[in-house]
TITOR-182228 format. One record per residue (C-alpha): residue number from 1; residue in one letter; x, y, z. Coordinates in nm, 3 decimals, m for minus. Layout:
<rs>
R     k   r         u         v         w
R   NUM   a         X         Y         Z
...
</rs>
This chain:
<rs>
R     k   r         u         v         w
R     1   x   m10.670     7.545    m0.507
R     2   x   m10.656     7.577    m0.871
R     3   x   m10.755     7.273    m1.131
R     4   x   m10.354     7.306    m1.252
R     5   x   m10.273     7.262    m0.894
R     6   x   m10.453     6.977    m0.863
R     7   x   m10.376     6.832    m1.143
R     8   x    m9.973     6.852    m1.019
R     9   x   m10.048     6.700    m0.671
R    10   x   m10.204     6.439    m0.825
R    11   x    m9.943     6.396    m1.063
R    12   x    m9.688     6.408    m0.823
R    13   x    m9.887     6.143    m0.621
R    14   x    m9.893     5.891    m0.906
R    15   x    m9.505     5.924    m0.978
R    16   x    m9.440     5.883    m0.618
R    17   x    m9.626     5.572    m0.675
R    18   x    m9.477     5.448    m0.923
R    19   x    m9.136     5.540    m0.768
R    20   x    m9.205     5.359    m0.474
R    21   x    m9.371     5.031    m0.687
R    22   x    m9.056     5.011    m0.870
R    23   x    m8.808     5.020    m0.523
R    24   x    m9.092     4.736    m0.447
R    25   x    m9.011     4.525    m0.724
R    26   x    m8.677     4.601    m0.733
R    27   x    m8.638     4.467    m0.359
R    28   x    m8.808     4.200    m0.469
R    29   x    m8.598     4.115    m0.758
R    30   x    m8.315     4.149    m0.550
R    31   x    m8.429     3.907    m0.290
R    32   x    m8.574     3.650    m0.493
R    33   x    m8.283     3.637    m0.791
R    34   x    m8.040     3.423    m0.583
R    35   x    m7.956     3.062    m0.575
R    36   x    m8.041     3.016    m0.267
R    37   x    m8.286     2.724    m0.154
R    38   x    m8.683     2.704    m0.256
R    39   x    m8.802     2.806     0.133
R    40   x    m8.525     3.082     0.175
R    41   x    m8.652     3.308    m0.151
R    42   x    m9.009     3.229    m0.091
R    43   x    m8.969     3.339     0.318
R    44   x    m8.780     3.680     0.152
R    45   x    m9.074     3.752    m0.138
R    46   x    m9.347     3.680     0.175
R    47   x    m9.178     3.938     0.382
R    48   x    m9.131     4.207     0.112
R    49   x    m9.513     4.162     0.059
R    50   x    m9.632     4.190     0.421
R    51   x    m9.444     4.505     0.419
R    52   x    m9.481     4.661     0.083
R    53   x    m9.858     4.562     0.028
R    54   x    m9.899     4.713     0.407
R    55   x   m10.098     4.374     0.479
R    56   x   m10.136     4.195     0.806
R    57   x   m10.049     3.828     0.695
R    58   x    m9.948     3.685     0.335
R    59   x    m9.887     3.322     0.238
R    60   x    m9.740     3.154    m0.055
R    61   x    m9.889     2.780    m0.157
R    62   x    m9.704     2.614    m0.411
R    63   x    m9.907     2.264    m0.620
R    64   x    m9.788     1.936    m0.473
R    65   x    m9.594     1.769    m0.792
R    66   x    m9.606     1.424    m0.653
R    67   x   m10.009     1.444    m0.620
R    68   x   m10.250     1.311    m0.838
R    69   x   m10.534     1.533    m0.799
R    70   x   m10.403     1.958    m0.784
R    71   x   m10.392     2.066    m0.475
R    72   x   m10.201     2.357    m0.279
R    73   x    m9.966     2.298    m0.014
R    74   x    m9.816     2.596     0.248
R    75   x    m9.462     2.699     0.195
R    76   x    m9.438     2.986     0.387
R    77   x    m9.671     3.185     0.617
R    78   x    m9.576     3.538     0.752
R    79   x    m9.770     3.758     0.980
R    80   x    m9.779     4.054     1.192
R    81   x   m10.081     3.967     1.383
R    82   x   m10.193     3.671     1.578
R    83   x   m10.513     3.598     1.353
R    84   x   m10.532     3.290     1.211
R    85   x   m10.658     3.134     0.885
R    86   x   m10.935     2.865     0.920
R    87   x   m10.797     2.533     0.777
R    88   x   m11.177     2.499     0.585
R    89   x   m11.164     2.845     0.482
R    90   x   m10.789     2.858     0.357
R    91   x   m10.929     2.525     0.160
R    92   x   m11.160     2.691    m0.020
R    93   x   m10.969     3.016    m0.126
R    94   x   m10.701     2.787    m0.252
R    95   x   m10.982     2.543    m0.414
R    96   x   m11.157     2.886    m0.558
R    97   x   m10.764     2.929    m0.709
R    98   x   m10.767     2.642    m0.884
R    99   x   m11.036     2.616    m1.053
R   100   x   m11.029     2.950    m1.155
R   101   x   m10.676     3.048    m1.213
R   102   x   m10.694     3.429    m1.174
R   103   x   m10.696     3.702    m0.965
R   104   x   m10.909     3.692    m0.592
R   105   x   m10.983     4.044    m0.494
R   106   x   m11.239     4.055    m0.208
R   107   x   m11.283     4.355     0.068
R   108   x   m11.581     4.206     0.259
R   109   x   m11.491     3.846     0.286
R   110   x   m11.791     3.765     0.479
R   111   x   m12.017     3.854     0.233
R   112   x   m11.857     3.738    m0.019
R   113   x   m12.097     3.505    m0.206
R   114   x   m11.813     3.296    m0.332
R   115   x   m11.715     3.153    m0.007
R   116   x   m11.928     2.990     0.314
R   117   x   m11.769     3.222     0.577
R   118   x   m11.947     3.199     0.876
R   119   x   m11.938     3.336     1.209
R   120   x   m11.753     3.044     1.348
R   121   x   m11.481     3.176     1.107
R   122   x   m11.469     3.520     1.241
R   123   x   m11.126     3.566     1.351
R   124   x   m11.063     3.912     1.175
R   125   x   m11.044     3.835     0.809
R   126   x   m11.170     4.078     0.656
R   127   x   m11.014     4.165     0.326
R   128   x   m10.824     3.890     0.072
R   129   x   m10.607     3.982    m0.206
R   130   x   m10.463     3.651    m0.411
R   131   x   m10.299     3.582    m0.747
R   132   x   m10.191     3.300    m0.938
R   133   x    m9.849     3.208    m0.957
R   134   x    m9.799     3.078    m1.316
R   135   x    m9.519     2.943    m1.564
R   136   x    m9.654     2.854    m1.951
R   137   x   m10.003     2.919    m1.901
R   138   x    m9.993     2.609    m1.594
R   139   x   m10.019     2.754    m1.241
R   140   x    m9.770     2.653    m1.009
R   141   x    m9.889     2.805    m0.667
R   142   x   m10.072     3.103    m0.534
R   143   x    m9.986     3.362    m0.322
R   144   x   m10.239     3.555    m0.071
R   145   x   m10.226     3.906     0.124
R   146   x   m10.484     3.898     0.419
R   147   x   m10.638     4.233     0.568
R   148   x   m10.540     4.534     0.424
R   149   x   m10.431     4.806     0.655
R   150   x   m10.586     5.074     0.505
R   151   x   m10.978     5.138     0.575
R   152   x   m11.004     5.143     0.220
R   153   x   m10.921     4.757     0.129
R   154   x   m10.732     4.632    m0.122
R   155   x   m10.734     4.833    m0.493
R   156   x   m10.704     4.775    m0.805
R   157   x   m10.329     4.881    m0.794
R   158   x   m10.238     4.643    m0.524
R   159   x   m10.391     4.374    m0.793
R   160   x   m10.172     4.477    m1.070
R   161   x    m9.819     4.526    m0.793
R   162   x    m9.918     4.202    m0.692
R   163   x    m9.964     3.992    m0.983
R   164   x    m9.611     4.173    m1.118
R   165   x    m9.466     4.019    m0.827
R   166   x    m9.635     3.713    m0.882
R   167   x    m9.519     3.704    m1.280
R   168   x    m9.173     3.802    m1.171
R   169   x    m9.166     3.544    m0.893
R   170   x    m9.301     3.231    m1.067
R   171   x    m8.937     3.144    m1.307
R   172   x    m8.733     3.188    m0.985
R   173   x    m8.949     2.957    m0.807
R   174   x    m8.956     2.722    m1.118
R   175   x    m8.546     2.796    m1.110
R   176   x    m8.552     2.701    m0.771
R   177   x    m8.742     2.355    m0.806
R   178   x    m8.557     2.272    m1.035
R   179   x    m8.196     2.326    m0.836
R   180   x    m8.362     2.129    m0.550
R   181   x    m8.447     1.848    m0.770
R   182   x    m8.095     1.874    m0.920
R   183   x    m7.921     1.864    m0.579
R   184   x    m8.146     1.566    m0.518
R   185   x    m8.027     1.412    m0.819
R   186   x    m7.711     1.482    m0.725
R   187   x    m7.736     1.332    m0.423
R   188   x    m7.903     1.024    m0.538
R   189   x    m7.640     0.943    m0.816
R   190   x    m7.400     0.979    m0.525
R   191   x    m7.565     0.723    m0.296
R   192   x    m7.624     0.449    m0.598
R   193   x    m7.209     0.568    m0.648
R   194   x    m7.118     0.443    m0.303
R   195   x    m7.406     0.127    m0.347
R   196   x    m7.271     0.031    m0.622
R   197   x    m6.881     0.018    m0.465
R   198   x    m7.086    m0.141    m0.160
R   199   x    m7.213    m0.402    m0.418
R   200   x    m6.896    m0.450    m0.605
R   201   x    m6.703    m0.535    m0.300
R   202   x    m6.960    m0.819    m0.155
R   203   x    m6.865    m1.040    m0.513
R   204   x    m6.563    m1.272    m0.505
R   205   x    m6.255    m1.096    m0.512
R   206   x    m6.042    m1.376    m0.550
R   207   x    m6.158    m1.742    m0.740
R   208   x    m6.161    m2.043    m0.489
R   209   x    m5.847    m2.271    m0.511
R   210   x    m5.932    m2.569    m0.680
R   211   x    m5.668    m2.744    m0.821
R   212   x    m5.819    m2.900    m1.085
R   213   x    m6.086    m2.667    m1.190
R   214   x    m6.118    m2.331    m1.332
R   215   x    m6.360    m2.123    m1.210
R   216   x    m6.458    m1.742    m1.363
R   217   x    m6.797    m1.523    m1.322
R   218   x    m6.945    m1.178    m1.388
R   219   x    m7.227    m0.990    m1.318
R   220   x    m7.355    m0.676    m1.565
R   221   x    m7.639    m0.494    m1.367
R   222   x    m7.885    m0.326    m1.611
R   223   x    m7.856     0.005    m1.377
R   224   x    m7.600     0.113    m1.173
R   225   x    m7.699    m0.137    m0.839
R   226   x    m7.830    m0.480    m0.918
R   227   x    m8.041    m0.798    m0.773
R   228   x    m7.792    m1.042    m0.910
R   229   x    m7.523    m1.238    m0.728
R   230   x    m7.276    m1.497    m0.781
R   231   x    m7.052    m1.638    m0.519
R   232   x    m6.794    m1.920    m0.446
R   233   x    m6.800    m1.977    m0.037
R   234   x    m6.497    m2.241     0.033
R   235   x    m6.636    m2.514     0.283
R   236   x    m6.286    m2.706     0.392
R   237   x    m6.018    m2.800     0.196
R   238   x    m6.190    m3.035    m0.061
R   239   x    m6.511    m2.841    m0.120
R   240   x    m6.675    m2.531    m0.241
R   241   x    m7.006    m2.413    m0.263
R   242   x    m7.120    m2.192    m0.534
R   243   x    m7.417    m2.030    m0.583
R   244   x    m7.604    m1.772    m0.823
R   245   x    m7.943    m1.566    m0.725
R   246   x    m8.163    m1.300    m0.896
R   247   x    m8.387    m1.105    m0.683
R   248   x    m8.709    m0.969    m0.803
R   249   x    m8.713    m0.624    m0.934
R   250   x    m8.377    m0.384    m0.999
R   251   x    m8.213    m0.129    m0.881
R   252   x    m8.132     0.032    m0.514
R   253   x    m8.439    m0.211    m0.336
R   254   x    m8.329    m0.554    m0.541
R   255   x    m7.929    m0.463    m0.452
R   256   x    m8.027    m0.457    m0.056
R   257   x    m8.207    m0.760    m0.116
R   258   x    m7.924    m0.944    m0.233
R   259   x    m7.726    m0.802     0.047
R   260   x    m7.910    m0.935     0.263
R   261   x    m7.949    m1.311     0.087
R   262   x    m7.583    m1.325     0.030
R   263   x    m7.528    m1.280     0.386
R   264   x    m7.793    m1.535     0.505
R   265   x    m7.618    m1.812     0.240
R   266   x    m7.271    m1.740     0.373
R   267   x    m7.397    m1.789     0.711
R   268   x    m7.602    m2.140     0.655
R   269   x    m7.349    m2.263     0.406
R   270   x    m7.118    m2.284     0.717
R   271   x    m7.366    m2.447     0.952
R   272   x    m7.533    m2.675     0.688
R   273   x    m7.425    m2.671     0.339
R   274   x    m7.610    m2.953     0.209
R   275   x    m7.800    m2.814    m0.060
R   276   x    m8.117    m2.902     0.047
R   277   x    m8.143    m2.784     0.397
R   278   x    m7.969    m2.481     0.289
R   279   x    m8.233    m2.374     0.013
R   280   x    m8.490    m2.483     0.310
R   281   x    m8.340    m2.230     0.561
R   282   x    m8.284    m1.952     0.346
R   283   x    m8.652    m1.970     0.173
R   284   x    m8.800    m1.969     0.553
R   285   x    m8.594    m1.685     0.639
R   286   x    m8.652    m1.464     0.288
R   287   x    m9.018    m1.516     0.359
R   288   x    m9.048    m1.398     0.711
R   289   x    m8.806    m1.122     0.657
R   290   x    m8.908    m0.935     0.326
R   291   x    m9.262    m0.800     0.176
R   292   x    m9.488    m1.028     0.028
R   293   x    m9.409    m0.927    m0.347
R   294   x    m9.041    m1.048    m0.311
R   295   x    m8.877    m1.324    m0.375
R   296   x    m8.541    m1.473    m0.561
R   297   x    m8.459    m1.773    m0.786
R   298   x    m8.171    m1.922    m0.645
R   299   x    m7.914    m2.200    m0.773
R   300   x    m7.703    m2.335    m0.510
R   301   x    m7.391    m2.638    m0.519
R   302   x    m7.137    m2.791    m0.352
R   303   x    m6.859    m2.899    m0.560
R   304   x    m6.617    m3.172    m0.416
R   305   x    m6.276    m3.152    m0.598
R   306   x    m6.139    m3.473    m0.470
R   307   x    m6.445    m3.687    m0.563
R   308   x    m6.546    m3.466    m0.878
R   309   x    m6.900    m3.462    m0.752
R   310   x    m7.133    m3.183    m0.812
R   311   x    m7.458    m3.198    m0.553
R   312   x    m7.688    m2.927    m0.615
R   313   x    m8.037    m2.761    m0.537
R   314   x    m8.198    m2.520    m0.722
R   315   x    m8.474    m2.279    m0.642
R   316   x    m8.681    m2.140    m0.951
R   317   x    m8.369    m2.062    m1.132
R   318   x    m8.248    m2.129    m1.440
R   319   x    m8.120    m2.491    m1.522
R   320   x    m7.765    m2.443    m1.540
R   321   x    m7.648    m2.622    m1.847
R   322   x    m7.363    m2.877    m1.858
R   323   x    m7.116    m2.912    m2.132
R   324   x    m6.896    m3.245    m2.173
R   325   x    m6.570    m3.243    m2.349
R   326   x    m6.712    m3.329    m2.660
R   327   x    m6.951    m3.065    m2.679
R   328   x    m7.256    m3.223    m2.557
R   329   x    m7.523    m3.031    m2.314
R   330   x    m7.745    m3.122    m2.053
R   331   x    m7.955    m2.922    m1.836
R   332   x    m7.956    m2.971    m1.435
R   333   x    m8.337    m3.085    m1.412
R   334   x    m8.380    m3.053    m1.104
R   335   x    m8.607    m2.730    m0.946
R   336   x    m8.787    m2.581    m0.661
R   337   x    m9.008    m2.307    m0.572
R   338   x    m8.810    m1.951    m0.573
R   339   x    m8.665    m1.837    m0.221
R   340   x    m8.967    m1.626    m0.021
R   341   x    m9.280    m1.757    m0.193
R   342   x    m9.413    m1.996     0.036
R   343   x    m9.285    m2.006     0.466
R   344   x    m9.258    m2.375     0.489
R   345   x    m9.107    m2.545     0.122
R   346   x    m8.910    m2.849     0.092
R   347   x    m8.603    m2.893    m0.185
R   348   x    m8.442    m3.204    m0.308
R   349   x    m8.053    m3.216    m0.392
R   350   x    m7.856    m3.421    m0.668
R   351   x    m7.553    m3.494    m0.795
R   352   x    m7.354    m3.530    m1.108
R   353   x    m6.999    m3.614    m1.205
R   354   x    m6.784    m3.403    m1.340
R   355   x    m6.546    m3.574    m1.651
R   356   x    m6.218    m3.458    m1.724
R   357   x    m6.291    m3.136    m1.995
R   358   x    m6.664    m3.090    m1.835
R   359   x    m6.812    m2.763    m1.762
R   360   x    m7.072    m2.605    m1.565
R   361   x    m7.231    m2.287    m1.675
R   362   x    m7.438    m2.110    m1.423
R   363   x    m7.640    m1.791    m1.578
R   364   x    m7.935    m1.538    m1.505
R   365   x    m8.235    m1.495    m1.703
R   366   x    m8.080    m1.136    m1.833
R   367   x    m7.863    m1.382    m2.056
R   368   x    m8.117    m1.571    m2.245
R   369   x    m8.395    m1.279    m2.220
R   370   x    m8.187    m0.958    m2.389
R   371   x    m8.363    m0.867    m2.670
R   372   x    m8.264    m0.711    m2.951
R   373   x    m8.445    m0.441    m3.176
R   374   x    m8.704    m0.634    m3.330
R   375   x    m8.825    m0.797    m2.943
R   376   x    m8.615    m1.095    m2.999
R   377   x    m8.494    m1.291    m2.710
R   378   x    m8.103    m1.407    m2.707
R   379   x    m8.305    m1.763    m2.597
R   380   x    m8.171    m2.064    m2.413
R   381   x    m8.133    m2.234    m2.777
R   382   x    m7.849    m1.994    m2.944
R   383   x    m7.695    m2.036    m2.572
R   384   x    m7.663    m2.369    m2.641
R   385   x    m7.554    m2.381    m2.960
R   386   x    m7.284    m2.125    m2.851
R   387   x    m7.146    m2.372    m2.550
R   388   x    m7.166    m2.634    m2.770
R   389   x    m6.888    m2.493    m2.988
R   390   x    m6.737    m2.329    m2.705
R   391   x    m6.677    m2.690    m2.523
R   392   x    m6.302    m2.678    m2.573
R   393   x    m6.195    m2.346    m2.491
R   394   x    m6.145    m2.219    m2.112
R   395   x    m6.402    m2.144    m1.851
R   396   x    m6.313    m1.750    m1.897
R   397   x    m6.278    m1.795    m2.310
R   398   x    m6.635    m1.911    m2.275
R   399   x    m6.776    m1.627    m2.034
R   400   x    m6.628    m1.380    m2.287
R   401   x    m6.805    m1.549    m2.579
R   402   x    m7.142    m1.552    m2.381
R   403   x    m7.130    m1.176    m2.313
R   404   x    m7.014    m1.078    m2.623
R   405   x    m7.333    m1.253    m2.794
R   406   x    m7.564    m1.098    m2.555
R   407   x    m7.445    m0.788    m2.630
R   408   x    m7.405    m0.855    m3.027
R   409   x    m7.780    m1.005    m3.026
R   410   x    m7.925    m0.698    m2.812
R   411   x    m7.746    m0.418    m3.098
R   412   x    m7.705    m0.170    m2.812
R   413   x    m8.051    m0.207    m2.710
R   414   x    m8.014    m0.077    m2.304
R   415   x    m7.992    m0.376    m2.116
R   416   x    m8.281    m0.467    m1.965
R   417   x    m8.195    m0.677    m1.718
R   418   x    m7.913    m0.756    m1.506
R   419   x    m7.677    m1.014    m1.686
R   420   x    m7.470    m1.231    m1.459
R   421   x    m7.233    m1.575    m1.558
R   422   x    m7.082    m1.816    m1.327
R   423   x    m6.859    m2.063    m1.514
R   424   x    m6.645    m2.368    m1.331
R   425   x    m6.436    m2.625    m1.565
R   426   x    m6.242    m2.958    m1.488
R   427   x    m5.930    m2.957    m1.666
R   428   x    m5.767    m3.232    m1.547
</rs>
């Protein structure tokens, strides 16, 4: 055979390869460029491997986000063979990965001074291919061809076909991540939807008929659920309990929380509503039914409309401040340790008279602690000085004012807590 001969076979034998390394990639491409889920193109680029790459087994192992020290996790496996990968010696490839971040290209893995393979580990590995899977210089995974079918082992071409695929891969898994998380998202924002509608439907729909009094509230949450409550619960025809709670924390967990208070209060205000023995029940019951680390301040009342007496408890909320006629405040002194902070507490109850003109107001600390720009609270002190000016305008004029300054004093700083009013004023 003549050197021009030669020289054509071989020729002809590298454009073949290349032929067939670009129908490779281009399956590849094909599979993997969809928008289909994270498992689904990694299962398709696994396959194309075990049978372009003419490899017995080839895995994919993408870094665990959520962890705080790197490590690999298994996406997909794919075989053709029963051998298995050692869980210590899979470690260690993957750990070698790592710490190394480039290509693994080993034909005689049991000589391989890099690794402890020992006979206990002879299952039929013989030859390992691997290559990072990267995206801005930060690797993202690895993927691995095991044994070669050839007698020959893996090359130096199979190296360079499969980091390609690896390069090529590494965005549409990124893409891919990042739809999942989206759909997540999606699905998330959905559920605090549908919590939040949940939420919005367990406060008052309707104020309690009192003939004499006018009664108004509101609750802000500082995220889309909240741990704040208000609620008017009508006892019989002369009396009406009302009560305001703020459970530790925000969000999805604080908004079951109340749930699950606001059901507890409705329930013990009509078996015992006197203030008291009410707080009592409901701290025993917060404490044996939720974690340690939660608790609620709680401000609870009974209003009588016929004797215009006010008896209240309060549990580590805020004193609710009173404003007469004539503009004078006074706080409700009395207090108690929050709901869920101790199993067996004791509360006391009082009572004060309501004068033609008087009003209650009833508020959360995500009043009198917005801040504005500068780390300023809003502060019980400009509260006051608003209701006392306040004293002769309606129980809703009033609510209105007390948002609006919030909201003037915080300058569109995002609300950091949830904000929530409960206002009730004798007007004749």
């Amino acid at each position: 055979m003549s050197d021009h001969t030669q020289q054509l076979e071989q020729e002809n034998l590298r454009l073949k390869r290349a032929v067939d390394e670009l129908s490779v990639l281009n399956e590849i491409a094909t599979a993997i460029s969809s928008t289909q889920s994270l498992e689904l193109i990694i299962d398709k680029m696994v396959q194309k491997c075990v049978k372009h790459l003419h490899v017995q087994q080839a895995v994919v192992n993408l870094l665990d986000e959520k962890a705080k020290v790197q490590q690999l996790n298994t996406m997909v496996r794919r075989a053709d063979t029963s051998h298995i990968i050692p869980f210590r010696l899979d470690t260690e490839l993957t750990g070698w990965m790592i710490k190394n971040q480039k290509a693994l290209l080993s034909n005689d893995l049991k000589s391989d001074k890099r690794f402890h393979y020992t006979d206990q580990d002879d299952v039929g590995i013989k030859s390992v291919l691997s290559v990072p899977l990267c995206m801005k210089g930060q690797i993202i995974g690895v993927i691995t061809c095991f044994n070669k079918k050839s007698e020959e082992g893996f090359d130096a071409e199979d190296q360079r076909l499969l980091s390609i695929i690896a390069t090529q891969s590494a965005q549409t898994i990124d893409n891919a991540r990042l739809r999942d998380k989206e759909q997540d998202l999606i699905c998330m924002e959905e559920e605090l939807r549908f919590a939040c509608e949940i939420q919005t439907g367990l406060l008052p729909k309707c104020k309690p008929e009192l003939k004499q009094y006018e009664v108004t509230g509101i609750s802000l949450p500082a995220r889309v659920v909240g741990g704040d409550y208000f609620d008017y619960i009508q006892i019989d025809e002369n009396r009406c309990a009302f009560c305001l709670g703020d459970i530790s924390g925000k969000g999805l967990p604080a908004a079951v929380l109340m749930a699950n208070l606001q059901a507890s209060i409705r329930g013990l205000v009509l078996s015992d509503p006197l203030p008291h023995r009410c707080l009592a029940h409901a701290n025993t019951m917060m404490y044996r039914n939720t974690a340690p680390n939660k608790f609620a301040t709680f401000f609870y009342g009974i209003l009588d409309q016929k004797a215009h007496e006010f008896t209240y408890g309060n549990a580590g909320h805020n004193r609710p401040v009173l404003v007469s006629a004539t503009g004078q405040t006074k706080e409700l002194q009395t207090a108690g340790l929050a709901l869920g902070f101790l199993e067996l507490t004791s509360y006391t109850s009082e009572s004060v008279q309501m004068q033609k003109g008087d009003s209650l107001v009833v508020y959360s600390d995500g009043v009198t602690e917005a801040m504005n720009p500068a780390e300023e609270e809003y502060g019980e002190e400009r509260l006051s000085e608003l209701l006392k000016s306040s004293c002769d305008q309606s129980a809703q004029e009033i609510q209105n004012q007390i948002v609006a300054a919030v909201q003037d004093h915080a300058q569109h700083q995002p609300q950091s807590d949830d904000i929530t009013l409960m206002i009730f004023k004798r007007m004749i």
